[in-house]
C-alpha positions in Angstrom: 1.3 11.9 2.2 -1.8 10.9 3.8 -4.3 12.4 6.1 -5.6 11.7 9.5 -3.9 9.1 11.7 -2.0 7.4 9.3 1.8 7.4 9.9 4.9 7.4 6.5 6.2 4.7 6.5 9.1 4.7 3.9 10.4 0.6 2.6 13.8 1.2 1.0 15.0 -2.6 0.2 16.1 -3.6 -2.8 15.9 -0.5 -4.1 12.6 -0.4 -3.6 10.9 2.0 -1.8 7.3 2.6 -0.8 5.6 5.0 1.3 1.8 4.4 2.0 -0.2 6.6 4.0 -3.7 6.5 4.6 -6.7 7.8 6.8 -9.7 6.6 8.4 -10.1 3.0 7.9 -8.1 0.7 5.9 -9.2 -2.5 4.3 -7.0 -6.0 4.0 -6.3 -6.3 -0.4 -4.0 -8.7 -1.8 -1.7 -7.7 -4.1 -1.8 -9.7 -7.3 2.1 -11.0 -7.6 4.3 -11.4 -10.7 5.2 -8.1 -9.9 2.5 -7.1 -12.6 -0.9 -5.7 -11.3 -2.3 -5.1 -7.8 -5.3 -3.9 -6.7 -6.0 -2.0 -3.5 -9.2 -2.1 -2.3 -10.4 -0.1 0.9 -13.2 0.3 3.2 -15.4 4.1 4.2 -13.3 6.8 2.4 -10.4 5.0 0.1 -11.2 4.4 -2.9 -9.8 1.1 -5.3 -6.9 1.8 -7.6 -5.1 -0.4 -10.2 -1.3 -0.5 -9.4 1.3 0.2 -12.4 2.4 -3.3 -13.6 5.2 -4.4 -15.0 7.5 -4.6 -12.3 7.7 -1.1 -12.2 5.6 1.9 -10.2 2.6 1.4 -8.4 0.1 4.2 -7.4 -2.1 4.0 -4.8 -4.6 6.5 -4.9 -7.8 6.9 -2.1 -10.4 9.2 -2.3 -11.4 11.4 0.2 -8.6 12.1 2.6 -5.6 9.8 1.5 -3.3 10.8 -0.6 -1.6 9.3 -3.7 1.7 7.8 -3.2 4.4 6.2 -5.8 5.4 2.8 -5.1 9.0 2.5 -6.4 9.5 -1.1 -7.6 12.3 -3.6 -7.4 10.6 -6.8 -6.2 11.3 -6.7 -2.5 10.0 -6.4 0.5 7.3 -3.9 1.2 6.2 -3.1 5.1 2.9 -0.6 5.8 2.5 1.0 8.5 -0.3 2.9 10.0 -0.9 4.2 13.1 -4.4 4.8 14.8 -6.8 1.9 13.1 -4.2 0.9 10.6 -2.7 -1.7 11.0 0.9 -2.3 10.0 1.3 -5.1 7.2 4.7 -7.2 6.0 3.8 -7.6 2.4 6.0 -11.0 0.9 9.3 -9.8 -1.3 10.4 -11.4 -4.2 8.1 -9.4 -6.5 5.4 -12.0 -5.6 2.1 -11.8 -2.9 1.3 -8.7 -1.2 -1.0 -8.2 1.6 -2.3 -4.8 3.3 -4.3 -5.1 6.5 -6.4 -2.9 7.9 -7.2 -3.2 11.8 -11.0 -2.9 12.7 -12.1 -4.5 9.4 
C-alpha cells in the first residue's frame, strides 16, 4: 500500500495482477521488456528498485513513504494509477515495454 495521495490500483489480466501505489511525486521509467528486468526509477522520495525477472514477480520498492508492492506476472497488460500528482500510466502487454509516468515531472 502506499502513502500520501496515491490511489490502488489493482491490474488483474491475464492472470496478472499489479497494484502500485505511491506518494509524493512519481517519475516516468521504462520497463525493460522480455518480461525479464525492469527498473523503476523515481523522483524526491522513491527510491530505484530492480524488478524480479524472469517473467515472474516484480517488486517495486520506494523509500520514504511508498510502500513495497508484488507485481504478479503473466505478461499482460499492466495500468497504474495515481491520483493527486500521479499520473495514471497504460504500460504495453505482451510481457514486452512498460512505461510509468509521473505527472509534474
Amino acid at each position: 500500500m502506499g502513502a500520501g495521495n496515491v490511489a490502488r490500483e489493482d491490474l488483474v489480466k491475464g492472470g496478472a495482477m499489479e497494484a502500485i501505489m505511491g506518494a509524493g511525486n512519481v517519475a516516468r521509467e521504462h520497463l525493460v521488456k522480455g518480461e525479464a528486468m525492469e527498473a523503476i526509477m523515481g523522483a524526491g522520495n522513491v527510491a530505484r528498485e530492480h524488478l524480479v525477472k524472469s517473467g515472474a514477480m516484480d517488486a517495486i520498492m520506494g523509500a520514504g513513504n511508498v510502500a513495497r508492492e508484488h507485481l504478479v506476472k503473466g505478461g499482460a497488460m499492466e495500468a497504474i494509477m495515481g491520483t493527486g500528482n500521479v499520473a495514471r500510466e497504460d504500460l504495453v502487454k505482451g510481457g514486452a515495454m512498460e512505461a510509468i509516468m509521473g505527472a509534474g515531472m
